[in-house]
N, C-alpha and C positions, 0 to 999 in steps of 0.2 A: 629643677622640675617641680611639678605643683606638687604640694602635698599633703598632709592630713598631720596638724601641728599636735592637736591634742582630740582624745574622746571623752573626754569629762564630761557626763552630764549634769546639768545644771536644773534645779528647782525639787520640791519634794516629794516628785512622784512621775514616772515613766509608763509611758506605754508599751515599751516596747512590741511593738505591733509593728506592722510595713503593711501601706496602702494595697487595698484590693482593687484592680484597676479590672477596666475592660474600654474594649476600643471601638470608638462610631464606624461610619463605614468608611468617614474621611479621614478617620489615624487620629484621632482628636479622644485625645484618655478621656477614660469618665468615669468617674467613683464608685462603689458598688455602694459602698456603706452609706453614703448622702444621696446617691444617685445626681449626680452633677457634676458636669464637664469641670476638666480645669481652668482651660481657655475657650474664648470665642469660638464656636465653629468658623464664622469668619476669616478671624485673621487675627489669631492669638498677640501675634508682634506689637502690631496696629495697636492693640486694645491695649497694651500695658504702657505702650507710650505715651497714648493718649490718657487713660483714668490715670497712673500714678505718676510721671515721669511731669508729664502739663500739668496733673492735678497737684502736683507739689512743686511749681515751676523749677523745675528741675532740669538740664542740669545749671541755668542759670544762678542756683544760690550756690553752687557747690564750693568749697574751699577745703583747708588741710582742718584733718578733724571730722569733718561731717559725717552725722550717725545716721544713720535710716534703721529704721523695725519694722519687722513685717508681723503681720498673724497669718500665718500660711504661708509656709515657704514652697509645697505643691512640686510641679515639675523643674522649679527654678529660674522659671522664664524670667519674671518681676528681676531677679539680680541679675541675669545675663543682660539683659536690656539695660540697666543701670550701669553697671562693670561697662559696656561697651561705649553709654555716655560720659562715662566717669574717663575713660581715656580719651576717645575724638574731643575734651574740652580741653584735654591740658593742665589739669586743675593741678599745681604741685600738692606735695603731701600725701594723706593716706586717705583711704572712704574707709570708713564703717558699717558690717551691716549685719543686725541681729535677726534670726527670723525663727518664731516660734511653731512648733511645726507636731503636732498627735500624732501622724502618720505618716510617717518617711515611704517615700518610693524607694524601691529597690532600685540597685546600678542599670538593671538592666531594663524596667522601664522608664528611667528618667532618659536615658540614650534613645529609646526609642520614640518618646513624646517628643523631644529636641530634636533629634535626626532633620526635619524638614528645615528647621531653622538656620540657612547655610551663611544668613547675614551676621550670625553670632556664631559661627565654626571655631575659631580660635576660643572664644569666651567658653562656649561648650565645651570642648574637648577636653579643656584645662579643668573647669569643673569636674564632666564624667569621670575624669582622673584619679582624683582625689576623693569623691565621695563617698561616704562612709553613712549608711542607714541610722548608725547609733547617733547620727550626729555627732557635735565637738565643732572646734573654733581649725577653719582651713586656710592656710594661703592658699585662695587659687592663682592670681597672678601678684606680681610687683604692688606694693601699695593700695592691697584691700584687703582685709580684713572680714571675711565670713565666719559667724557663729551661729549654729543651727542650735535651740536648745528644744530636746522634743520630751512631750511629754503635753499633759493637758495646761493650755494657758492660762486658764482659769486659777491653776496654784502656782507655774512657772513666769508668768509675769510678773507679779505681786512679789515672788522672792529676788528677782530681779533688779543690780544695784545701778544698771546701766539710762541712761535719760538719750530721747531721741531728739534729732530736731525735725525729722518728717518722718510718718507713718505710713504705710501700703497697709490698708485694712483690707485682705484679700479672703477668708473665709468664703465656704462654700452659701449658698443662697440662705440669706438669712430663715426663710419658709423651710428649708431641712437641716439648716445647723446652729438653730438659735440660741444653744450653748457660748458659742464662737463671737453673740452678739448683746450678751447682755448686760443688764445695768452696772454691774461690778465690774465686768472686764472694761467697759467702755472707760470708766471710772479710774482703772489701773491704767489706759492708756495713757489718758491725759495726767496722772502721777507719774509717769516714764516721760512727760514730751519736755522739753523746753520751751521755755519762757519765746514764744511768738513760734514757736512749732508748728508743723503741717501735720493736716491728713487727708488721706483723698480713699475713697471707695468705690467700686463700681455703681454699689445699692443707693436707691434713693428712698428706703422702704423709711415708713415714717415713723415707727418705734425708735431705728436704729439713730435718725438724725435727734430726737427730741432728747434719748439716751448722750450722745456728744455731745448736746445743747448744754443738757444739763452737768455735765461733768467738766465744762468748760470752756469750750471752742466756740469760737465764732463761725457757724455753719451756712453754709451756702449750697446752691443747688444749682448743677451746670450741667451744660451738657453731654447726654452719653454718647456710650461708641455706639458706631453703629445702628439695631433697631432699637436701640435700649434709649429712650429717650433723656430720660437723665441720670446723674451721679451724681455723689457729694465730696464737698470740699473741706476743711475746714482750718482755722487758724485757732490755736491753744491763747485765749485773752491774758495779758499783763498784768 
């Protein structure tokens, strides 16, 4: 059975806190504190595959070892979507996936934002399983590796000894969480990425691409989901 390996928090300083949610009229969470959905109204699925899954051509680079970091680990969707690609590839080996996370959901709205999502039900269920608000490092199925380190990223990144090879820059809209966006943390990402590393974000907003720029990615600007017309991309330069 899935389980919860360890709650060791990691970095030097916690929130302990748990997200204050409230719900659209389509089931679709929404922050109290940033005031901003988790997902697409749309079609939350769609949008993760598309921004971070294609934005990191994924799972085409996949192999045994492969890290992924996230900043906002949110309702969990970004790793059920990934867990789900990670297994229809075949890839032998193990995934990796670190996600830094301020504000954990509770068990029981993380079941609730998930509930619609009946294409990831096995991936879910195994998740809601095991999930532990304190965070800590989880098996949730065979050969992946989940570590939620929560607390503000800002100081939990930075003491962080782990290097990525793709990023999910998933923070709330850079316009209400520009803590989550800025020149440091960007800075720390790209100290965390690997040598020809990805990162993909919904935002195209132009502080956060010149902040990458400058911290060392080769950025690009592609297409968004949906009405969102663009997103960014980026490769970590050699």
């Amino acid at each position: 059975m899935s389980r919860q390996i360890a709650a060791t928090l990691q970095g030097p300083s916690v929130q302990n806190q748990t997200a204050d949610v409230t719900w659209s009229a389509r089931g679709v969470p929404v922050s109290d504190r940033f005031d901003d959905p988790y997902f697409s109204l749309e079609n939350g699925l769609e949008e993760t595959r598309h921004v971070f899954l294609h934005g990191n051509r994924l799972p085409e680079r996949f192999r045994d070892g492969f890290h992924i970091a996230e900043l906002g680990f949110g309702t969990g969707l970004n790793f059920l979507a990934t867990l789900h690609a990670w297994q229809i590839s075949g890839t032998p080996g193990r995934l990796h996936y670190t996600s830094f996370e301020a504000y954990p959901m509770t068990t029981g709205d993380m079941a609730r934002a998930l509930a619609p999502f009946d294409a990831l039900a096995a991936q879910r269920d195994a998740l809601i399983r095991c999930w532990c608000a304190e965070g800590g490092v989880f098996d949730v199925l065979p050969g992946v590796t989940l570590n939620v380190i929560v607390g503000d990223a800002r100081e939990t990144l930075p003491a962080w000894r782990g290097a990525a090879d793709a990023w999910f820059l998933d923070g709330f809209s850079p316009a209400k969480n520009p803590e989550l966006w800025g020149d440091n943390l960007m800075q720390a990402v790209a100290d965390h990425t690997r040598p020809g590393g990805t990162l993909a974000t919904y935002t195209a907003a132009g502080f956060v691409r010149r902040s990458l720029a400058a911290a060392g990615f080769d950025i690009r600007r592609a297409a968004g989901f949906g009405r969102k017309r663009h997103m960014t991309t980026g490769v970590k330069q050699t």
